[in-house]
N, C-alpha and C positions, 0 to 999 in steps of 0.2 A: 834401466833399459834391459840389463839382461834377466834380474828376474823375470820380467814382462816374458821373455822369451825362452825362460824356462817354464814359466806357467802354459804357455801355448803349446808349448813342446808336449807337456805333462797332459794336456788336455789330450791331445790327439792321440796319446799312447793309452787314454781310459775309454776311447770310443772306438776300439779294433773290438770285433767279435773275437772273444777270448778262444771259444770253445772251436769257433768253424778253421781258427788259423792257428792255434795251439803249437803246431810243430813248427811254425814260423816263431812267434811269439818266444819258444823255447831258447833257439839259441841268440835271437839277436835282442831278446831283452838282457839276455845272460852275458851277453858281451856288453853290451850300457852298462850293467853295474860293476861287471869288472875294472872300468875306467872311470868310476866316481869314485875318486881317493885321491885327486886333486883339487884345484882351486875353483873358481865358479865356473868359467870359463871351458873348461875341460869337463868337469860335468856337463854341460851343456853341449860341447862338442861330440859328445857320447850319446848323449840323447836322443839328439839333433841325427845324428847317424842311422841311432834306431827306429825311427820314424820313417825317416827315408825310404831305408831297405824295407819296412815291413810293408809299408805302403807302396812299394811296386809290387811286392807280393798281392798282397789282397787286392788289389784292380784286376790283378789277373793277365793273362795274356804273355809271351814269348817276348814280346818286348822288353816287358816292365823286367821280368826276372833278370833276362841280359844286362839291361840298363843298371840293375843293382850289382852283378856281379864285375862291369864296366866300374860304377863307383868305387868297389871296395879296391879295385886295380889302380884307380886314380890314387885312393884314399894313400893306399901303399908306398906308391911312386913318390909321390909329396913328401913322405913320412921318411923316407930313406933321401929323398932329396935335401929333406934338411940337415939328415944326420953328416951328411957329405960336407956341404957347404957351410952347417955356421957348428965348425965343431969347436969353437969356444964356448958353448953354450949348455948346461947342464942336461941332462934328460926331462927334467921337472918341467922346462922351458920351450919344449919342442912342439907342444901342440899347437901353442899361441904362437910361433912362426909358420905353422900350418894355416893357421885357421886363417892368416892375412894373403897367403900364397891361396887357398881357397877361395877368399875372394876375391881376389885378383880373375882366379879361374872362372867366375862367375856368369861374366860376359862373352865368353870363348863356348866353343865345343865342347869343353872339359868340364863345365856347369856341374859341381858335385852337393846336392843337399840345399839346405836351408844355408845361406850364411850367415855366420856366427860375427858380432861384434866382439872384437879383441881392443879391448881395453891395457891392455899388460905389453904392447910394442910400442916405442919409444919412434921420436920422425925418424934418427939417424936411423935406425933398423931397419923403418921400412925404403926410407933411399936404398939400405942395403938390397933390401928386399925385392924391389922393383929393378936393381942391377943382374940379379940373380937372374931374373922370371922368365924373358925370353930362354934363357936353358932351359929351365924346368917344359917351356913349350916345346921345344924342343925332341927331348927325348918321350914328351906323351906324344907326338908326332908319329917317333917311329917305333912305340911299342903297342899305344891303343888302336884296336883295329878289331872289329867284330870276326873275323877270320880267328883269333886268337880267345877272343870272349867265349866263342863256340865251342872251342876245344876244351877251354878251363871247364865249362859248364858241361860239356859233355863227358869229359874225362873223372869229373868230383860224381856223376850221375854211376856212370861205370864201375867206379871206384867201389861206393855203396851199396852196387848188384854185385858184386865180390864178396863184400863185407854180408847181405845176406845169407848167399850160399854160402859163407864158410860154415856158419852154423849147422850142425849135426843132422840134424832134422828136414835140413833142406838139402843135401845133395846124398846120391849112391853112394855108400861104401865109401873108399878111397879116393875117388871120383870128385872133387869139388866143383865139378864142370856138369856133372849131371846129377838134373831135377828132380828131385822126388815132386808129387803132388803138392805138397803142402811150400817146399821152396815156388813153387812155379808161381803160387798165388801168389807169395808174401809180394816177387818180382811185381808182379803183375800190379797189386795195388799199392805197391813203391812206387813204381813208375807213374800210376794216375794221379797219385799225391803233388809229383812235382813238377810234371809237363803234360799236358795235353797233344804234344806235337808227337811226345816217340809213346812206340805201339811196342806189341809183343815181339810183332817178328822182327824188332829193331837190338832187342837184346835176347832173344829166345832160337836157336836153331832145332826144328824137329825134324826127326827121323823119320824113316819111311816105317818103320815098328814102332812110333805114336814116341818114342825116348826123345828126353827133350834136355839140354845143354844149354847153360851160358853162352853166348860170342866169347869168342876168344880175343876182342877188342872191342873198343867203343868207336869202333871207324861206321858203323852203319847208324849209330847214335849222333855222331857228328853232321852227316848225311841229312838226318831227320831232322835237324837243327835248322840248320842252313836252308833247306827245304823249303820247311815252317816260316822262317826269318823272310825269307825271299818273298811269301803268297801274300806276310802281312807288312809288309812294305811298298805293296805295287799300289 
């Protein structure tokens, strides 16, 4: 059964256009192999993951991308949830208590992924498990909240128009705040890479003398999130 579901898994990561999603492709297959140096189960829980996220990507749209950065928040939550709760349990052992708390989630609002058959939890565990669960709903209650998605997502957006302009070539002199030409583009087709929703004048302030600067925050990024979020939810 689970190879079945690692072959399906495996299929679906060889029919992504390599070349059109390349920068996606980059880091979330780079995380899948970072996490295959356990047992079947955990390979495949890594897999499983990479599929997920890459495939909100490539559908496209404000949604999909939220909804991926929503899961890796779930993903997290779970993963420090179990470290709290079953700390008799090695590290080795922590995925396969995830992946039964994941399906559990399945059925809820907190739906993260393909679910994974966990083979490797024992009934008393998952009694455990199932005593636990209402918690874990709990606090996804009062931390998951697209108000919060939007800022993570806009802030990591932000974060990489910094990370542009620090480079020499893109900003004036001492200035890391002001554009040269050549930073102004890189912004600009950064920006179209990973949203369609935020524009220039969402991260770009210009001068009345045509000089152009970073925002000094990702507060008008957030803006344009939410925006977006709002037009394609009515």
């Amino acid at each position: 059964m689970v190879y079945g579901q690692l072959a399906r898994l495996l299929e679906q990561l060889r029919k992504i256009n390599e070349e059109k999603y390349s920068y996606i492709l980059r880091d979330d297959i780079k995380k899948m192999f970072e996490g295959l140096v356990g047992c079947t189960t955990d390979a495949i829980s890594n897999i499983s993951n990479a599929c997920t996220m890459v495939a909100y990507h490539t559908k496209g749209g404000l949604l999909n991308k939220l909804r991926d950065i929503r899961d890796g928040m779930i993903n997290s939550i779970v993963a420090d949830f179990v470290r709290r709760r079953h700390t008799n349990k090695s590290p080795a052992t922590e995925i396969h208590y995830a992946n039964v708390y994941k399906k559990l989630l399945q059925d809820t609002e907190w739906s993260v992924g393909i679910p994974i058959v966990e083979i490797f939890i024992n009934n008393e565990e998952r009694k455990m498990i199932d005593g636990f669960f209402i918690d874990l709903k709990e606090i996804l209650l009062n931390v998951i909240s697209y108000d919060r998605i939007i800022v993570h997502y806009g802030s990591k957006v932000y974060q990489t128009c910094q990370e542009i302009v620090s480079v020499s070539e893109s900003h004036v002199g001492e200035n890391k705040t002001a554009l040269t030409n050549k930073g102004y583009k890189a912004l600009i087709d950064y920006t179209l890479s990973v949203s369609e929703c935020i524009k220039g004048e969402d991260i770009i302030t210009r001068q009345k003398d045509n000089s152009m600067f970073l925002k000094p925050n990702a507060n008008a990024i957030h803006c344009a999130i939410a925006e977006a979020l709002a037009l394609q939810k009515r």
